[in-house]
C-alpha positions as CSV (number, residue, x, y, z in Angstrom):
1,X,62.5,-0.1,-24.6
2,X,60.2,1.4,-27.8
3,X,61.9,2.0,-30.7
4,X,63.9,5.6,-31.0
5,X,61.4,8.6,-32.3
6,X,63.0,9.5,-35.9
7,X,62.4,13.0,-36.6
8,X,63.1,15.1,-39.7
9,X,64.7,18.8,-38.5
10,X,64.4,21.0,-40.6
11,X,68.4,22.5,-40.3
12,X,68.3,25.2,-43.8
13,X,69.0,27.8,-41.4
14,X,72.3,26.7,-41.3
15,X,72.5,28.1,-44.6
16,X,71.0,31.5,-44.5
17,X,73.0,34.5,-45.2
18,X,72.7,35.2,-41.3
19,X,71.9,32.7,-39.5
20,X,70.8,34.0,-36.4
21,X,69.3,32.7,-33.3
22,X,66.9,30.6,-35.2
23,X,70.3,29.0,-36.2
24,X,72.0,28.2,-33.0
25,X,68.7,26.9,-31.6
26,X,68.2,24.7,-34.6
27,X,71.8,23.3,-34.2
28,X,71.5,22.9,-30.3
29,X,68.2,21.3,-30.1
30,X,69.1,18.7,-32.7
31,X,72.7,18.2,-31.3
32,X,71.1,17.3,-28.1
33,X,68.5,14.7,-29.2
34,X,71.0,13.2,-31.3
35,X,72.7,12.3,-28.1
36,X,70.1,10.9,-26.5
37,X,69.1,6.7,-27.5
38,X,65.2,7.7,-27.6
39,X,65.6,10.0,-30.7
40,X,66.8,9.8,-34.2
41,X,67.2,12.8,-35.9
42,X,67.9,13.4,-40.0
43,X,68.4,17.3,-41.2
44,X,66.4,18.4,-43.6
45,X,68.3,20.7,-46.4
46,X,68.0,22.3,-49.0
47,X,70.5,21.7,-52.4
48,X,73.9,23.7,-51.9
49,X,76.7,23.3,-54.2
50,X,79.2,23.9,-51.6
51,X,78.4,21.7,-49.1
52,X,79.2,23.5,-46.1
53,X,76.8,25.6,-44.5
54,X,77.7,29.1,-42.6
55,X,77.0,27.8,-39.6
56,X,79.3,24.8,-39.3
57,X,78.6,21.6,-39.1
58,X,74.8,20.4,-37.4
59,X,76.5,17.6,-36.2
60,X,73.8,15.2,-37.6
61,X,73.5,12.8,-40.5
62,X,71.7,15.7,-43.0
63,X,69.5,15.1,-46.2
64,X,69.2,17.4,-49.2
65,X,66.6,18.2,-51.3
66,X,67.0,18.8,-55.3
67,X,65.8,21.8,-54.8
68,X,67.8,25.1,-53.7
69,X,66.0,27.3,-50.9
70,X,63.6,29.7,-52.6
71,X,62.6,27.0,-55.0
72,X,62.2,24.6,-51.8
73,X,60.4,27.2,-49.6
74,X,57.7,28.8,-52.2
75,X,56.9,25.4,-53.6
76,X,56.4,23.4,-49.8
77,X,54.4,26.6,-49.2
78,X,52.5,27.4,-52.4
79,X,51.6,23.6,-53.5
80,X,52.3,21.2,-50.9
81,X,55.4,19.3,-52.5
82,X,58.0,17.7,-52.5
83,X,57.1,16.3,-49.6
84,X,60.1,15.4,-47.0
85,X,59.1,11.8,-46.3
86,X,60.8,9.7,-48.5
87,X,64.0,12.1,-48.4
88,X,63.9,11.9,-44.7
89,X,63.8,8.1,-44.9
90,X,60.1,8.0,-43.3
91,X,60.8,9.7,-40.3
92,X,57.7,9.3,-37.6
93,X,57.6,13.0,-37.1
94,X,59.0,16.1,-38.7
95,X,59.8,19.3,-37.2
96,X,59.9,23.0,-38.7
97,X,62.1,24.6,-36.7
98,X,61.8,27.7,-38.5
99,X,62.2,29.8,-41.7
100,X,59.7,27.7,-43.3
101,X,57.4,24.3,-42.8
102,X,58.2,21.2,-45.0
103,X,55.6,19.3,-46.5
104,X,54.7,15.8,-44.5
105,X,51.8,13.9,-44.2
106,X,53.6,12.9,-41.3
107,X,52.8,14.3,-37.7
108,X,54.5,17.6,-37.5
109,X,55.6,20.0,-35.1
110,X,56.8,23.7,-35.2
111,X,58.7,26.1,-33.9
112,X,57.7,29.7,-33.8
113,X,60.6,31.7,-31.5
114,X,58.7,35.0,-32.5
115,X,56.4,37.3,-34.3
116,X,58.6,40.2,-34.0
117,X,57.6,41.4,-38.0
118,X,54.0,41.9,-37.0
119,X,55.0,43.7,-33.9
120,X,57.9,45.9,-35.6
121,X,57.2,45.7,-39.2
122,X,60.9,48.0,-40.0
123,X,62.5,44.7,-38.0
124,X,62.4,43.3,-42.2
125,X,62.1,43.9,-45.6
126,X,59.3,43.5,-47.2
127,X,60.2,40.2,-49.3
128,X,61.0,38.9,-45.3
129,X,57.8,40.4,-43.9
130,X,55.9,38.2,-47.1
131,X,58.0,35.0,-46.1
132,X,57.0,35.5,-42.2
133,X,53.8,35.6,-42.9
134,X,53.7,32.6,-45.0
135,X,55.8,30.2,-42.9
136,X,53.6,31.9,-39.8
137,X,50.0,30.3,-42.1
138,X,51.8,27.4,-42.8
139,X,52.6,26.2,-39.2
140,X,49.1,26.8,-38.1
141,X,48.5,23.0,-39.9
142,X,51.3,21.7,-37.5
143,X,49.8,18.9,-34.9
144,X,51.6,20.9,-32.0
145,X,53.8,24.4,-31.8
146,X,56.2,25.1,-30.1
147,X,57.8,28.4,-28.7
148,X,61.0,29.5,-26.3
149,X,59.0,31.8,-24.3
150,X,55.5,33.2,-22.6
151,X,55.9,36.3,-25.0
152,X,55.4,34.5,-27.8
153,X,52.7,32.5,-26.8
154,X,50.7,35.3,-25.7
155,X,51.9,36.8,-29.3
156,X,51.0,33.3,-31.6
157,X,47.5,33.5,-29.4
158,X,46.7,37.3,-30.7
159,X,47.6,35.6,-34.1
160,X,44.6,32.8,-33.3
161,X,46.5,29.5,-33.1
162,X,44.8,27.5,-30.1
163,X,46.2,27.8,-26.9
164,X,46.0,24.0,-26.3
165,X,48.3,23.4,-29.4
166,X,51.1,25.6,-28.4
167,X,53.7,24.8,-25.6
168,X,56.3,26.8,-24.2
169,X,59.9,25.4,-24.4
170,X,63.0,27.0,-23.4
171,X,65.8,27.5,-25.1
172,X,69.3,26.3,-23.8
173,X,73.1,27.1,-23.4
174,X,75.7,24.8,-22.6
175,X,78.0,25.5,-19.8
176,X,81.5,27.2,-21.4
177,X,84.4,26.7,-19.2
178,X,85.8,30.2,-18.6
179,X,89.1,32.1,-20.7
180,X,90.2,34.7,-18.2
181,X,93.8,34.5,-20.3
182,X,91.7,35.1,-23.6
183,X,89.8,37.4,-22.1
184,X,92.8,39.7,-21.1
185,X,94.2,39.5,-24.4
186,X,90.6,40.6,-25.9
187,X,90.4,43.8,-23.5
188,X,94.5,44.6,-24.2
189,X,94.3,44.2,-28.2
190,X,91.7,46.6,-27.9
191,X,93.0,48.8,-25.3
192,X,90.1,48.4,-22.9
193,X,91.4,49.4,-18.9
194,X,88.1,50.2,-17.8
195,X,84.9,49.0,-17.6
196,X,83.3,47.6,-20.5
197,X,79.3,46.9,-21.5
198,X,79.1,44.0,-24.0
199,X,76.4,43.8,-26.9
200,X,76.4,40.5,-28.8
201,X,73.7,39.2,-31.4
202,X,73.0,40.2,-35.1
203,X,72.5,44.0,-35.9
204,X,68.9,45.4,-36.7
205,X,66.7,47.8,-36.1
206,X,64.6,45.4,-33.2
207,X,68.0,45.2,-30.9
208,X,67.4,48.9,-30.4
209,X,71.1,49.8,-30.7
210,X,71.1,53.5,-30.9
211,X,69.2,53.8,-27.3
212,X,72.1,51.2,-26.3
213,X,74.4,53.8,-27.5
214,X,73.2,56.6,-26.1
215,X,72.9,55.1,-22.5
216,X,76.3,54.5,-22.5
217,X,77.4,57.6,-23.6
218,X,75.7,59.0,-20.3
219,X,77.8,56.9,-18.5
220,X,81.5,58.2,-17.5
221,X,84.2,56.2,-19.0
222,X,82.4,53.2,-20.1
223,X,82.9,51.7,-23.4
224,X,80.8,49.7,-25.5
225,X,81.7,46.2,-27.3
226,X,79.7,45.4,-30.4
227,X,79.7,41.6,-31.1
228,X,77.8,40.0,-34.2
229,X,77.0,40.4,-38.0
230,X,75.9,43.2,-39.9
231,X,72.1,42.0,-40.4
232,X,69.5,44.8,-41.9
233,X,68.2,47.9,-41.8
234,X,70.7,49.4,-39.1
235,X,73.3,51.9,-39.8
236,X,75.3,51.0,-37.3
237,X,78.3,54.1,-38.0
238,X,75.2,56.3,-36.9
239,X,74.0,54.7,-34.1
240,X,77.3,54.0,-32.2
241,X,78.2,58.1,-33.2
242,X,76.9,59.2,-29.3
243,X,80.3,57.0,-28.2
244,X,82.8,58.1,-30.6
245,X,86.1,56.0,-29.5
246,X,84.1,54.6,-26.7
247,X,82.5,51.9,-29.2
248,X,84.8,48.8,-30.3
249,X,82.8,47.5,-33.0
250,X,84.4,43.7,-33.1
251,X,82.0,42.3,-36.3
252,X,81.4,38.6,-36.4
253,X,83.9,36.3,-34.3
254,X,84.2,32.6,-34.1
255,X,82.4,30.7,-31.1
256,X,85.4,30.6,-28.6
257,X,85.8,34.5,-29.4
258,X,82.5,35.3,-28.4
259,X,82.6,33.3,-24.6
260,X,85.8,35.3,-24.3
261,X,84.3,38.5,-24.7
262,X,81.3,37.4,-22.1
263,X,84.6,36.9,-19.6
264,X,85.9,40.0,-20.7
265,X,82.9,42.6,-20.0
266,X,82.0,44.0,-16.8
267,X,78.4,44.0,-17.8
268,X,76.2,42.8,-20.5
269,X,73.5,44.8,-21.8
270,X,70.3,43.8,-25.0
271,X,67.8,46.0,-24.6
272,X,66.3,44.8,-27.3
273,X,62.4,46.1,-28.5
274,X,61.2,42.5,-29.1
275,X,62.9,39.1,-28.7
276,X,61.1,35.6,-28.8
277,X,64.0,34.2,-25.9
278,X,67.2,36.4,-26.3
279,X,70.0,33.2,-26.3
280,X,72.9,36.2,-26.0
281,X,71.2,37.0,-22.2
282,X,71.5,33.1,-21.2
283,X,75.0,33.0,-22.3
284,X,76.0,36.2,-20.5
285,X,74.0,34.3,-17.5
286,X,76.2,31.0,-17.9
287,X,79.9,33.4,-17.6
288,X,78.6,35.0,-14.4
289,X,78.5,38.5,-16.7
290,X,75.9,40.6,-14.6
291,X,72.5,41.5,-16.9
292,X,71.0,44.2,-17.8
293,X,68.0,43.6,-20.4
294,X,64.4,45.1,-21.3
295,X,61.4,44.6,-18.9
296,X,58.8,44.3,-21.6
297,X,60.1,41.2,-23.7
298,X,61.0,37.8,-23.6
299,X,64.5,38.2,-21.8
300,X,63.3,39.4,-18.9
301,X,61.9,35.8,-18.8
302,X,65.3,34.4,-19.7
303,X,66.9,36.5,-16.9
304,X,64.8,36.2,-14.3
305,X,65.9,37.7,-10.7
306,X,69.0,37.4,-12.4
307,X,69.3,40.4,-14.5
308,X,67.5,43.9,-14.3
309,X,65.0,44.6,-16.4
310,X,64.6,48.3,-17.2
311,X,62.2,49.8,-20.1
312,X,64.5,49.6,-23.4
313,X,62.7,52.6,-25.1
314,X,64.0,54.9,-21.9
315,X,67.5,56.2,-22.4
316,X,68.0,57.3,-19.2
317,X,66.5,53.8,-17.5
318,X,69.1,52.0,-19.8
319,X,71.6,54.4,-18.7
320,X,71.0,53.7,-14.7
321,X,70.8,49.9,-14.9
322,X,74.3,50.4,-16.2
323,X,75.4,52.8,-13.5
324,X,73.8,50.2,-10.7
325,X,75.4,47.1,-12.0
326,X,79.1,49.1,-12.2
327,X,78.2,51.1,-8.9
328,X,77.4,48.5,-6.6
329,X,80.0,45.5,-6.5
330,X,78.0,43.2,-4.2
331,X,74.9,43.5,-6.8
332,X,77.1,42.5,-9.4
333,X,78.0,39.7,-7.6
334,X,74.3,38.6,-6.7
335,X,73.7,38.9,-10.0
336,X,76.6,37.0,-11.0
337,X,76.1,34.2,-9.1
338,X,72.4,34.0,-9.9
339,X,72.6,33.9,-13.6
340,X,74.9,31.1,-13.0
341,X,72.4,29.5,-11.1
342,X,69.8,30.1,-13.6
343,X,71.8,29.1,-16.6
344,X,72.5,25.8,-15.2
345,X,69.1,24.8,-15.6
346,X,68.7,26.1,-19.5
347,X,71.0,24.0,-21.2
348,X,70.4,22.3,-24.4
349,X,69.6,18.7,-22.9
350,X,66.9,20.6,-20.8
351,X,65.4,22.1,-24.3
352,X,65.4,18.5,-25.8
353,X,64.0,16.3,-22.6
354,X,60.9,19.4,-22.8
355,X,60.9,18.7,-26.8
356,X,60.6,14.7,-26.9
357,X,57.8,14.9,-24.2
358,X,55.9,17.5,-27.3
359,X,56.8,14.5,-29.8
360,X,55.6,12.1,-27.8
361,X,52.5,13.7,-27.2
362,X,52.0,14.4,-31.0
363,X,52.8,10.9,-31.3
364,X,50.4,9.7,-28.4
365,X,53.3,7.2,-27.2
């Protein structure tokens, strides 16, 4: 048997004020090749006083730079340094999983989940826009990217990267076992006796909240569930004002909190404008929560024949997917049982099997 692959994974995200999807993926991926005897996987930091990042705890051995983020970030970008070799403890590989590309002259990959700044330029500020753009020309010197979806590759090819450097690997979700006790409890502390449409991810203008909102207000006697942190650039008092009591705006929770709430709606609903995967589809697919997502992005790729995929910008399409999912009891259950299906198939050990057959190529072992 060869020798394990030891890869450098880039896991600052962690730290960001949100962390996001980018996060979760970051932690997944490397969670699940550090399981596996054929990888060996360092985290690449930057310097934090604290220790702790917001994310919890990678779960792999992690090494830090001297230098805190923006420091780290504009220098890797603007002059090549410090480069993450000898810190990484000469890894064979290194891998920008996103946020920014380390400097190497080792083989690197990277991970692109989307382009979603180019596409809807109020999605970030300008300072984030600037930073997109440079960690966008700084993976085109990567050996191979990567991205979660056929979006995005049709996206990073508009942006001219080579469409025999880029491969397409899903993201993943491991199975949760369900909480119907928890679940109860959620829907009683919050007085919820009738049916209930479930957002989860970070709030920003691209999630497209205020069609969300008024969808369900055309909808007798459904209320909305908000799940996730304040991001930018959404005022989300205005855009939930269509529901008055109807919207439960629940904030950040814990993990366990969050797969309760999946068990506690009746249907889950992103309708989100752009999305490089859409993880909060998958794990709605994985609790047998019936889907209802937009048709012209990356989650109607995650969803599949399990979901329906209506036009996000529509009101009144939003509005019927609802009513069809709620309406018709044995197309809940179809769709039930197919996004279990599906889900099955997308879990985190999947993502990393995909990812070390990339590294190997790079590698040319």
């Amino acid at each position: 048997m060869s020798d394990p692959i030891r890869v450098a994974h880039l896991l600052e995200q962690c730290w960001h004020r949100v962390p996001g999807g980018t996060a979760v993926a970051a932690v997944g991926l490397a969670q699940a090749l550090h399981a596996r005897p054929d990888v060996d996987v360092t985290g690449i930091t930057a310097r934090h006083a604290s220790g702790a990042s917001r994310h919890g705890d990678p779960g792999v051995p992690l090494a830090a730079s001297r230098l805190p983020r923006a420091v780290l970030y504009e220098t890797w970008h603007r002059t090549g340094h410090p480069r993450v070799d000898r810190l990484a403890g000469w890894p064979d590989l290194v891998h920008a999983t996103g946020g920014a590309v380390p400097s190497t002259t080792r083989p690197l990959v990277a991970t692109i989940h989307d382009l979603a700044w180019r596409y809807h330029p109020e999605a970030a500020t300008r300072r984030g826009r600037r930073l997109f753009e440079a960690w966008l020309a700084d993976s085109r010197r990567a050996d191979r990217v990567i991205c979660p979806s056929e979006v995005t590759r049709r996206h990073l090819a508009d942006a001219g990267f080579p469409d025999d450097r880029v491969a397409v690997v899903s993201l993943g979700a491991d199975p949760v076992p369900p909480a119907p006790d928890r679940a109860r409890r959620l829907r009683d502390d919050h007085g919820l006796d009738g049916p209930v449409v479930l957002w989860v991810g970070t709030v920003e203008p691209r999630k497209n909240l205020p069609v969300l909102a008024r969808a369900v207000a055309a909808v007798d006697g459904l209320t909305l569930v908000v799940v996730g942190p304040a991001g930018w650039g959404e005022d989300l008092s205005t855009a939930m004002a269509p529901l008055g009591d109807r919207a439960v705006v629940v904030g950040p929770v814990d993990e366990a909190t969050k797969h309760a709430w999946f068990d506690a709606a009746d249907v889950f609903c992103l309708p989100s404008l752009l999305e490089g995967f859409g993880l909060p589809v998958l794990e709605a697919m994985g609790h047998g929560t019936p889907v209802v997502t937009s048709a012209d992005t990356a989650t109607a790729e995650v969803a599949g024949d399990a979901g329906l995929a209506v036009d996000s910008t529509d009101v009144d399409a939003v509005a019927d997917g609802l009513r069809r999912v709620l309406d018709d009891p044995a197309l809940a259950a179809r769709l039930a049982q197919a996004g279990r299906d599906r889900a099955a198939t997308l879990t985190w050990a999947a993502t990393a099997e995909a990812t070390v057959g990339v590294y190997r190529e790079v590698l040319g072992r």
